[in-house]
TITOR-770490 format. One record per residue (C-alpha): residue in one letter; x, y, z. Coordinates in steps of 0.001 Angstrom, whole numbers, plus 500000, padded with zeros to 6 digits. Layout:
// TITOR-770490
["A"; [X; Y; Z]]
...
END
This chain:
// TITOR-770490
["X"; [507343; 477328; 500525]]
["X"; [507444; 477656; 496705]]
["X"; [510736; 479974; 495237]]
["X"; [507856; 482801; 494231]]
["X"; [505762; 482995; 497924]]
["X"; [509631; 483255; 499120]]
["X"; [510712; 485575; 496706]]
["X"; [507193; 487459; 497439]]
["X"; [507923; 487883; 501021]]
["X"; [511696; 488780; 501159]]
["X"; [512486; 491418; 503457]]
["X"; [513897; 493186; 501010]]
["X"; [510568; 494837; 500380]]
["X"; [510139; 495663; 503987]]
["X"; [509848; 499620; 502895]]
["X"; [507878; 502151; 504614]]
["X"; [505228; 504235; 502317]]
["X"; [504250; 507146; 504023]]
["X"; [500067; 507160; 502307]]
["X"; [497986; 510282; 503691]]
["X"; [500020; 510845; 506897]]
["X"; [500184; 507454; 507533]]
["X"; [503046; 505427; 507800]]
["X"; [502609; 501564; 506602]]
["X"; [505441; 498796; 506443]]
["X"; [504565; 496677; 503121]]
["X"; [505348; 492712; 504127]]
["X"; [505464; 491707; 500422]]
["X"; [506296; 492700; 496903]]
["X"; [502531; 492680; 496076]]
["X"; [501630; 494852; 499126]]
["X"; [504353; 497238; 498558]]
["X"; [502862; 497612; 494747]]
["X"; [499568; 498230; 495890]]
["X"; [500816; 500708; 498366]]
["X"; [502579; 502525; 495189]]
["X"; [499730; 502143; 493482]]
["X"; [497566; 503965; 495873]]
["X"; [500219; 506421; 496454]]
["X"; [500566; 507313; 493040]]
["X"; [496954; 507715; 493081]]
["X"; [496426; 504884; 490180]]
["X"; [494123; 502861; 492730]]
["X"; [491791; 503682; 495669]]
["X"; [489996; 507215; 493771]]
["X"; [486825; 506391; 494444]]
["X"; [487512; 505075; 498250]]
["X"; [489841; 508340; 499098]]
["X"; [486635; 510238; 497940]]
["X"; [483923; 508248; 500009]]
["X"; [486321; 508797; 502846]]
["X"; [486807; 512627; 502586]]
["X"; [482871; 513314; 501975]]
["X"; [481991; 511038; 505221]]
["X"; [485214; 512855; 507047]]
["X"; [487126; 509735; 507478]]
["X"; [490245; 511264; 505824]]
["X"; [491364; 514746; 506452]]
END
């Protein structure tokens, strides 16, 4: 495994994002980001809004 795949998948960014009542466990740096990310509301506008209009999200 290269030094940045291990670096990538450390457990030290094992943190739980709590996103729109849900609870998710990022396995990676990258995932964790694009947890932030959506959090934060930078990505996944137009997906949170699809969602709401066909009731998927609350």
């Amino acid at each position: 495994m290269t030094l940045l795949r291990s670096l990538n998948r450390s457990h030290i960014w094992h943190a739980k994002v709590i996103l729109k009542g849900f609870q998710f466990r990022a396995p990676s740096l990258d995932r964790l980001t694009s947890l932030w990310l959506h959090k934060l509301r930078l990505l996944g506008k137009e997906e949170f809004a699809f969602l709401s209009q066909v009731g998927g999200l609350e």
